[in-house]
C-alpha positions as CSV (number, residue, x, y, z in Angstrom):
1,X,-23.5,14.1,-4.7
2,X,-27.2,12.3,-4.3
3,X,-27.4,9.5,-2.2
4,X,-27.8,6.9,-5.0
5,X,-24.5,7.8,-6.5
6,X,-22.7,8.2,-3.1
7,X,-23.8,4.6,-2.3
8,X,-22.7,3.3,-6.1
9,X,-19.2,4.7,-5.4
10,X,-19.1,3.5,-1.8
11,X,-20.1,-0.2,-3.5
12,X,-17.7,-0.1,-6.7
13,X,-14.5,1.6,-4.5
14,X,-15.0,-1.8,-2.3
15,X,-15.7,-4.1,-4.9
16,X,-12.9,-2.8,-6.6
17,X,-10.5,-3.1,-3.2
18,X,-11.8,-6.9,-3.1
19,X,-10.8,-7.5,-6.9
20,X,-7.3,-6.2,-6.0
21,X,-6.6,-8.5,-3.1
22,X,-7.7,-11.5,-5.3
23,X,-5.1,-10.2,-8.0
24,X,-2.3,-9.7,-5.1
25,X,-2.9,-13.3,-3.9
26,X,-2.6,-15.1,-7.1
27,X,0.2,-12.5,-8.1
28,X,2.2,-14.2,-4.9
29,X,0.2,-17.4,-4.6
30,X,0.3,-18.1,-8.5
31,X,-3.1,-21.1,-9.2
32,X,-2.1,-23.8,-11.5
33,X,-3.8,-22.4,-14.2
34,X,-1.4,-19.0,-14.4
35,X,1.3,-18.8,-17.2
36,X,3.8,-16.5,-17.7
37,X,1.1,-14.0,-19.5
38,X,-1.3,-14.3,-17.4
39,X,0.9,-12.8,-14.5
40,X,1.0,-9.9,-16.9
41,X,-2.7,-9.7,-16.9
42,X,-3.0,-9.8,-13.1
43,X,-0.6,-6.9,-12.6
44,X,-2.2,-4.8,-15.2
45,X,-5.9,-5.6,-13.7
46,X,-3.9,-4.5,-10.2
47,X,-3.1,-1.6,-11.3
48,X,-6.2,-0.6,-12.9
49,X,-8.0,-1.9,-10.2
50,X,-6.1,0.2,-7.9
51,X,-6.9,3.5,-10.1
52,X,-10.4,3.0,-10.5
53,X,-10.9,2.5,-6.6
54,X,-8.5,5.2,-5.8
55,X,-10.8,7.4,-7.4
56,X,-13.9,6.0,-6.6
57,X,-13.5,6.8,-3.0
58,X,-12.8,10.1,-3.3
59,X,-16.6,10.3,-3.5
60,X,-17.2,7.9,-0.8
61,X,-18.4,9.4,2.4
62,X,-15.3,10.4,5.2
63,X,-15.9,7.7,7.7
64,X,-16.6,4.8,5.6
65,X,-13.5,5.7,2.8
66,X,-11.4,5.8,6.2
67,X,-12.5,2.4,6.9
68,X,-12.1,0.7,3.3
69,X,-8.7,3.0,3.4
70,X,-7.7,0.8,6.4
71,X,-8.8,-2.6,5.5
72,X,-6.8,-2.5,2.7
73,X,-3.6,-1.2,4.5
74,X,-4.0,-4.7,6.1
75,X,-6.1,-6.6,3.9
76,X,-3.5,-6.1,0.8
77,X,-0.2,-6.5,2.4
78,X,-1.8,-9.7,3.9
79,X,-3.0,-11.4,0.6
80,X,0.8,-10.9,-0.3
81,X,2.1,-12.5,2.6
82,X,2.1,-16.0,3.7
83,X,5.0,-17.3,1.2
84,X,8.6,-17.4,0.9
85,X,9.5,-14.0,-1.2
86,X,8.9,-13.8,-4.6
87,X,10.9,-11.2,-6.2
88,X,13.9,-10.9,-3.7
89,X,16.1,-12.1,-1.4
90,X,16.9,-9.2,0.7
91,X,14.3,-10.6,3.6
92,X,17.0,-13.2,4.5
93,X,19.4,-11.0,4.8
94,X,17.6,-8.4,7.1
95,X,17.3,-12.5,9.2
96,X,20.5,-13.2,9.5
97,X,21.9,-9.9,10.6
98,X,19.0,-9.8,13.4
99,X,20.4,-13.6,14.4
100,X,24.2,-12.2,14.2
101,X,22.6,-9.3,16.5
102,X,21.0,-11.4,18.7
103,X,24.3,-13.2,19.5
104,X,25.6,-10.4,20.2
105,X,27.8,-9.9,17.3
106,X,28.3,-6.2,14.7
107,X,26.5,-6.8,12.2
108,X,29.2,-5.4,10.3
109,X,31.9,-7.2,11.7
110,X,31.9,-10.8,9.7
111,X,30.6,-11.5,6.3
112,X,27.6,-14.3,6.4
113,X,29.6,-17.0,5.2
114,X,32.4,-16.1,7.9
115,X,33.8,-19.0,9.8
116,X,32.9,-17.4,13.1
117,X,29.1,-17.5,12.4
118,X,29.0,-20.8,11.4
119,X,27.5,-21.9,14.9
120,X,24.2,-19.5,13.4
121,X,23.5,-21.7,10.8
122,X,20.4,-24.0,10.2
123,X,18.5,-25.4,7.6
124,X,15.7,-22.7,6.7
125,X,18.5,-20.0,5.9
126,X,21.3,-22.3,5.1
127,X,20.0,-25.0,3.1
128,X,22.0,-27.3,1.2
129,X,21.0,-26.3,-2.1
130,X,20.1,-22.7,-3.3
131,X,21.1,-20.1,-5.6
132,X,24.2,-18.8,-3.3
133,X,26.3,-21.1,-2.7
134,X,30.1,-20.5,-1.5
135,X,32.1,-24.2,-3.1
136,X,34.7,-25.7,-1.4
137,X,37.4,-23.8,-3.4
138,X,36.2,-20.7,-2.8
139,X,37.1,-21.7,1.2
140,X,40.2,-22.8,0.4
141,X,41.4,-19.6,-1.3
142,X,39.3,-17.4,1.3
143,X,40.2,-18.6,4.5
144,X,37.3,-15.9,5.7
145,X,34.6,-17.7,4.6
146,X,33.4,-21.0,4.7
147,X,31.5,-23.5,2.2
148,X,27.8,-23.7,2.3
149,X,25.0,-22.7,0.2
150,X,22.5,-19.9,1.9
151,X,19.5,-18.0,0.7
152,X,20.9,-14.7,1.9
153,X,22.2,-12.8,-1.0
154,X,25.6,-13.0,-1.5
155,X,26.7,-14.3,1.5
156,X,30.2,-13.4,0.9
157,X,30.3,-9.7,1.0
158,X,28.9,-7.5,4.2
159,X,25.8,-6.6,5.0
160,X,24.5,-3.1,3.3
161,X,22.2,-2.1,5.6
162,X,22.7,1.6,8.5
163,X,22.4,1.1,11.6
164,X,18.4,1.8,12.6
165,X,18.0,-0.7,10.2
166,X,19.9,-3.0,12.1
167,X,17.9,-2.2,15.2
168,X,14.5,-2.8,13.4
169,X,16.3,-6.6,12.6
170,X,17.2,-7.2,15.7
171,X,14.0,-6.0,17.4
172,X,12.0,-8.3,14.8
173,X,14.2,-11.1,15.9
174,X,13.6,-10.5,19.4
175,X,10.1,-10.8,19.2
176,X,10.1,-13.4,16.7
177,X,8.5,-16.8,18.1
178,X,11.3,-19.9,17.8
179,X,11.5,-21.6,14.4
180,X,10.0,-18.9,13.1
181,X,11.2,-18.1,8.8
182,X,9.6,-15.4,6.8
183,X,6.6,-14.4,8.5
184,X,7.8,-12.1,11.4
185,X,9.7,-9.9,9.0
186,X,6.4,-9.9,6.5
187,X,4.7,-9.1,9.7
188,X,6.5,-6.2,10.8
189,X,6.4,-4.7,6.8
190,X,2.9,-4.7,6.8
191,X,2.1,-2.9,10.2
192,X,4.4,-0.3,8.7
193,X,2.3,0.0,5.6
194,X,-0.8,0.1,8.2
195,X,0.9,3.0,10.5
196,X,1.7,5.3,7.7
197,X,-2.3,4.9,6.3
198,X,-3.3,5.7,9.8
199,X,-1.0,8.9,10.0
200,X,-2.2,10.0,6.6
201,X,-5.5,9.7,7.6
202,X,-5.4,11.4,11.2
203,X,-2.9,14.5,10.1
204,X,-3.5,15.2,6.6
205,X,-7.1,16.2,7.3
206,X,-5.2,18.9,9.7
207,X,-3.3,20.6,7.4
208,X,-6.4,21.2,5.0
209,X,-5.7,17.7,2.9
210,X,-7.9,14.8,2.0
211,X,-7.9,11.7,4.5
212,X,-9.3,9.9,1.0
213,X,-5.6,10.0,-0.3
214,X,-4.4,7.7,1.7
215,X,-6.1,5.2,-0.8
216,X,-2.7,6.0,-2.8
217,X,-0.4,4.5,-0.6
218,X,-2.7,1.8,1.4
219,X,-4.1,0.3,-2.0
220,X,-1.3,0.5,-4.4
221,X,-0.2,-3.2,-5.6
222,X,3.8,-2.4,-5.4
223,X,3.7,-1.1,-1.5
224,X,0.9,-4.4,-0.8
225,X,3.3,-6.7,-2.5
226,X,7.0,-5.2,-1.6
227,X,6.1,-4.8,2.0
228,X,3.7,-8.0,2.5
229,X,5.6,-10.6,0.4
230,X,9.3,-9.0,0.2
231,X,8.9,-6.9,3.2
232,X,11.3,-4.5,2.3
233,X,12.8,-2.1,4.5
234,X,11.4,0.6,2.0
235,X,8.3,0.6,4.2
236,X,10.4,1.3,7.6
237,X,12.2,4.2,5.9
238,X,9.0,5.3,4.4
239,X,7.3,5.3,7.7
240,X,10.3,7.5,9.3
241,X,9.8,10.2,6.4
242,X,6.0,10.7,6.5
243,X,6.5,11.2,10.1
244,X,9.1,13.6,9.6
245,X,7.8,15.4,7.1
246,X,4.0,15.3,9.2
247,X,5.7,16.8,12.1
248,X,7.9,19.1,10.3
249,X,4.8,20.4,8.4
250,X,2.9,21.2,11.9
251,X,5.7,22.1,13.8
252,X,5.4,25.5,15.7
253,X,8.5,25.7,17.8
254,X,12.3,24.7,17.5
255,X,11.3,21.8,19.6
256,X,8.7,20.5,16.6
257,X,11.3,21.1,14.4
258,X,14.2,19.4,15.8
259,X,11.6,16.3,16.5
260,X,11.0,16.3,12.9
261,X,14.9,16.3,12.0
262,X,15.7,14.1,14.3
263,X,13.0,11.6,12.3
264,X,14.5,12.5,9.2
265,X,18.2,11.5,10.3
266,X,16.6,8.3,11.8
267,X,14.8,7.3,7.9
268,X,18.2,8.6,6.4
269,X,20.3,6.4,8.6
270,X,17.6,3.5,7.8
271,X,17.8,3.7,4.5
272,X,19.9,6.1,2.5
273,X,16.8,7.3,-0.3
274,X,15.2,9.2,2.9
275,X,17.9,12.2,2.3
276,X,15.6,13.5,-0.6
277,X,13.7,14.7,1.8
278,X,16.3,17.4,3.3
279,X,15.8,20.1,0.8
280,X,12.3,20.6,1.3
281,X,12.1,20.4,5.3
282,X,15.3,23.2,5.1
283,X,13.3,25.6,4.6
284,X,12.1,26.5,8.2
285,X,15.0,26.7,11.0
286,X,17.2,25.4,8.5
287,X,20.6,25.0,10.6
288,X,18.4,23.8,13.3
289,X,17.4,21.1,10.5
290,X,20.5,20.3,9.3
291,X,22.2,20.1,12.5
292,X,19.6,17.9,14.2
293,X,19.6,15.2,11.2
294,X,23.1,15.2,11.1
295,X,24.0,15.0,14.5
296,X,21.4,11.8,14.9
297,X,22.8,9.8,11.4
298,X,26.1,10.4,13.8
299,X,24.8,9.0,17.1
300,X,23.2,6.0,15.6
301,X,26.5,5.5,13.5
302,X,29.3,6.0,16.6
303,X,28.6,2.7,18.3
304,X,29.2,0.9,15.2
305,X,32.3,3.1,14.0
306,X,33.8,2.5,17.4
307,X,33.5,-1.4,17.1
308,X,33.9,-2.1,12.7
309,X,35.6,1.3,11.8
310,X,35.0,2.1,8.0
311,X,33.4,-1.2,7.8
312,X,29.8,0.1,8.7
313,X,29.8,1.4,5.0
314,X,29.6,-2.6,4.4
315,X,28.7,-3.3,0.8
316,X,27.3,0.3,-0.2
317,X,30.2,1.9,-2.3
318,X,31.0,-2.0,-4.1
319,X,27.0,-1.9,-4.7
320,X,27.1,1.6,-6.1
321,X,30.1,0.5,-8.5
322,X,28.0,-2.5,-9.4
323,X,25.1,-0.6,-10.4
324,X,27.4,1.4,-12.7
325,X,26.6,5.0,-10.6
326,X,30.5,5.9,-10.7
327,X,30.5,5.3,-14.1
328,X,27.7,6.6,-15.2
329,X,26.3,4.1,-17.2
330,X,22.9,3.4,-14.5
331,X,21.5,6.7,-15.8
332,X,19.3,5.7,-18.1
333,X,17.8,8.5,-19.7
334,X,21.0,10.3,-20.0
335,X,23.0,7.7,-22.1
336,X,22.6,9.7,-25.0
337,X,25.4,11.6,-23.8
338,X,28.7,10.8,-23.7
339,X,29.6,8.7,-20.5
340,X,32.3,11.5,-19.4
341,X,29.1,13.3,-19.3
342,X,26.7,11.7,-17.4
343,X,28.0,11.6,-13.7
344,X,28.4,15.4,-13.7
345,X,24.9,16.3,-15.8
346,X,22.8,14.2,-13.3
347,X,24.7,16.0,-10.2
348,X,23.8,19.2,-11.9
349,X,20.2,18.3,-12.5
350,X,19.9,17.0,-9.3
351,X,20.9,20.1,-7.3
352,X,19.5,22.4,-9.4
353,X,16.1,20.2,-8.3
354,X,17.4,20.8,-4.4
355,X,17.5,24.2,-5.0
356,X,14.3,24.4,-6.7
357,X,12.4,22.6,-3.8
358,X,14.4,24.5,-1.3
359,X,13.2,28.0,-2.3
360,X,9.8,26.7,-3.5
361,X,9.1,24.5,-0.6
362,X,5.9,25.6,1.4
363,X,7.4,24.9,5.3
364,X,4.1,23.6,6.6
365,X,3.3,21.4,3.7
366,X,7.1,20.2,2.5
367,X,5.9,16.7,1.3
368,X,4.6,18.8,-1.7
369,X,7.7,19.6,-2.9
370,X,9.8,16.3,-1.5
371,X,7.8,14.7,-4.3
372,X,9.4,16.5,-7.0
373,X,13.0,16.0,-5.0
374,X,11.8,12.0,-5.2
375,X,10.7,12.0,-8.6
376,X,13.5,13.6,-10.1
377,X,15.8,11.5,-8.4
378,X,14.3,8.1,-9.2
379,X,14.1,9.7,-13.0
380,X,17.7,10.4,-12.9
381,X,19.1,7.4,-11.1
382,X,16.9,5.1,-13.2
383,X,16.7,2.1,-10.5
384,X,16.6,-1.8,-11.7
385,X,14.2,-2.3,-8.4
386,X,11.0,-1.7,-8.2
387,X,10.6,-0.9,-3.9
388,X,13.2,1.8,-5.0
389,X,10.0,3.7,-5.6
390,X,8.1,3.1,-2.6
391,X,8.6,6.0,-0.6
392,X,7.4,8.1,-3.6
393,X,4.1,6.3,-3.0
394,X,3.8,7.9,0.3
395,X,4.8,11.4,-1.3
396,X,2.4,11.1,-4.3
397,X,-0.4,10.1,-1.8
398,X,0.0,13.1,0.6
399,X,1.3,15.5,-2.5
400,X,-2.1,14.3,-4.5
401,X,0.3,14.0,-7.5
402,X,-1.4,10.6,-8.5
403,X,1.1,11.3,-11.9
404,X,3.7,10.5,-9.9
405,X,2.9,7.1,-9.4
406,X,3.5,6.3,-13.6
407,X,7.5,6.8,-12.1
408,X,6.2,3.5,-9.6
409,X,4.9,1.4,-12.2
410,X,8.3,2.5,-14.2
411,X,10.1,0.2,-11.8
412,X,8.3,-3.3,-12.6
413,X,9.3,-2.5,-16.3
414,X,12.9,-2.7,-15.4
415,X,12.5,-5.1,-13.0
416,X,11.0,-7.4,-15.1
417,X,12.6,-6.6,-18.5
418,X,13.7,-10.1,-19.4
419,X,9.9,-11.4,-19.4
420,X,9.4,-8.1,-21.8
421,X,12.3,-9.7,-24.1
422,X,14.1,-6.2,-23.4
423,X,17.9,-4.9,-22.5
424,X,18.0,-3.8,-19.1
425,X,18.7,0.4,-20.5
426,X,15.9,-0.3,-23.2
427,X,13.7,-1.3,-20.6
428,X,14.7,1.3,-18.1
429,X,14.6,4.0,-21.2
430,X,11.0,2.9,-22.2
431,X,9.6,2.9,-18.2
432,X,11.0,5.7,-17.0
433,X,10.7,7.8,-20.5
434,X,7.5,7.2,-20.4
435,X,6.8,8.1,-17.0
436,X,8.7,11.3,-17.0
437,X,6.3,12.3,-20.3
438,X,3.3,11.3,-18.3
439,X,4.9,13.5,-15.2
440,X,5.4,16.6,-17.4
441,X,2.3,16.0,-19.8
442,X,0.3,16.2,-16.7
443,X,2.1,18.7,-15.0
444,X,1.5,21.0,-18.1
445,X,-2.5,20.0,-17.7
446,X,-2.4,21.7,-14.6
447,X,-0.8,25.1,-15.2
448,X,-4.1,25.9,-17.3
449,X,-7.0,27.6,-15.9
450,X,-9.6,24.9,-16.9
451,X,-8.0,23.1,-14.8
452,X,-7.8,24.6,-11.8
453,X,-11.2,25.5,-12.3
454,X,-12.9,22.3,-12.4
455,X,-10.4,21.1,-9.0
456,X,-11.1,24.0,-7.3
């Protein structure tokens, strides 16, 4: 490439990067002048901002793509911060169990609206209005809880969260300034966006990979927006994986590949969406694997078994009923069959994928094929959340399987499907249909040989 064009891609990958932080910030800090369309309009001009600078900078010299690469990892996540969350209420949550913590309480042991942690309260968390409120009667009839309306989601049930997320709570409230509300938490989400951008761009370059795709994950409007303004535990989970899957990938000894398990247990027991991961990291020393991730979900686990018992499962299994999982009726795509039918057809599908990526994993590259576990999965379990998907950013961006990322943009169509004047399953048929056609249409496109001529 001549230096004229080199230096026109250089200038349009950054003007396009500025564009996309002024979208983030009015997506988050919404001007007087937006309506309810033109947030459409903003997301869409994200999006395609994001693609077109994604792709410019693959023509961008190395050094100065790293650097765009990296001010956007904190530029982006930034222009998304400094406000109360936009699209969820979980950051409250991941507040309150760090204060619980801090007092020296299991977080497992009370619900938020317990009597016993009533001495935690104050204004910014419990308010006197909001949206969950626990009335009077509800005290009288529970004598486990008491009235008060809080912004932590319900605030009657226990917390959800394993136990390194717990730890990543209570170190954020430890370091966390007095008086403090949001921005710690926002704080701590978007270093985590900026430490996986720096390992993609130190280590992929090592196993043969393009530093440049790091643009994927450190530009893309849902990781900016559900780690700088919702600061989702996504991101910490996220984080856990790329480095386990980094280290996995390089490891030469049983030593490297414990270390790399042992990261893997640590996302897993973080978040539980990590454990699509295992089939693909299996493949070398795989007892060594298995043993090691499972032995440190169990360590991090005991302390709180010992003191809560079966409680640490909190609200999982009630959320997973919720959601309609046992039932069958979440799957999206697979309602055409009869609901007797669905449970068992995405179990099948979704270890017949496991066994796929475990005999076609490459053991020094396994994010490759931890995108297809991740991509299946989300396609299968059809998610209502959008940071569902966020770890599959990281994948796609290391995998450079940009297709993957339709499955991302899937998730704001069934987040958002009563602006779209949708059903929830229409809107989670129409997203995710269409992104599993874009995934297999594309896949397709690269099976022939122009293809892999012209990217050779």
């Amino acid at each position: 490439m001549n230096p004229p064009q080199t230096m026109l891609r250089t200038v349009g990958a950054a003007a396009c990067l500025a564009a996309l932080g002024l979208c983030v910030w009015w997506l988050v800090h919404p001007p007087a002048w937006q309506g309810a369309w033109t947030w459409y309009v903003l997301m869409g001009s994200a999006w395609v901002l994001f693609a077109c600078g994604a792709w410019l900078v693959r023509g961008v010299p190395r050094k100065a793509a790293v650097a765009l690469i990296i001010l956007g990892a904190i530029g982006l996540p930034l222009a998304a911060g400094f406000a109360p969350p936009r699209t969820s209420d979980d950051l409250y949550r991941y507040i309150w169990d760090g204060r619980v913590q801090a007092d020296g309480i299991g977080p497992y042991r009370y619900v938020p609206a317990a009597p016993e942690l009533v001495h935690l309260r104050d204004d910014f968390l419990w308010p006197q209005h909001s949206t969950w409120c626990v009335p009077a009667t509800a005290s009288q009839g529970q004598p486990d809880v008491t009235q008060g309306c809080s912004l932590i989601n319900r605030p009657t049930v226990p917390t959800i969260y394993p136990p390194v997320a717990q730890a990543f709570f209570l170190a954020v409230q430890a370091l966390s300034p007095s008086g403090s509300q949001e921005g710690p938490m926002q704080v701590a989400a978007v270093l985590a966006v900026l430490a996986v951008a720096i390992l993609l761009v130190i280590v992929l370059p090592k196993t043969g990979a393009d530093p440049r795709l790091a643009a994927l994950w450190a530009w893309c409007p849902l990781v900016a927006i559900e780690a700088g303004n919702n600061a989702h535990l996504d991101v910490i989970s996220t984080l856990l994986t790329v480095a386990a899957l980094l280290v996995a990938g390089r490891a030469a000894t049983w030593r490297g590949t414990a270390a790399g398990a042992a990261l893997l247990g640590l996302a897993i027991a973080t978040k539980i969406i990590p454990v699509v991961a295992g089939p693909s990291m299996l493949r070398r020393r795989p007892l060594l694997v298995a043993g090691t991730a499972l032995l440190t979900v169990i360590l991090v686990y005991l302390p709180h078994v010992l003191g809560t018992g079966a409680g640490v499962l909190g609200y999982l299994p009630d959320y997973l009923t919720g959601e309609g999982y046992d039932t069958g009726s979440r799957f999206a795509l697979l309602l055409f069959l009869p609901s007797s039918l669905r449970l068992g057809t995405a179990v099948v599908i979704l270890a017949a994928t496991a066994a796929y990526v475990f005999w076609h994993s490459d053991p020094d590259r396994p994010w490759r094929s931890a995108t297809i576990m991740a991509g299946v999965m989300l396609l299968v379990a059809t998610p209502g959340y959008s940071w569902y998907t966020i770890l599959l950013v990281a994948l796609a961006a290391m995998s450079d399987r940009p297709e993957w990322l339709a499955v991302v943009a899937a998730g704001y169509v069934a987040q958002y499907y009563g602006n779209l004047h949708l059903e929830i399953h229409q809107s989670l048929q129409i997203g995710y249909g269409v992104a599993a056609l874009v995934v297999v249409a594309t896949t397709l496109l690269r099976q022939r040989p122009l293809w892999k001529t012209r990217t050779a």
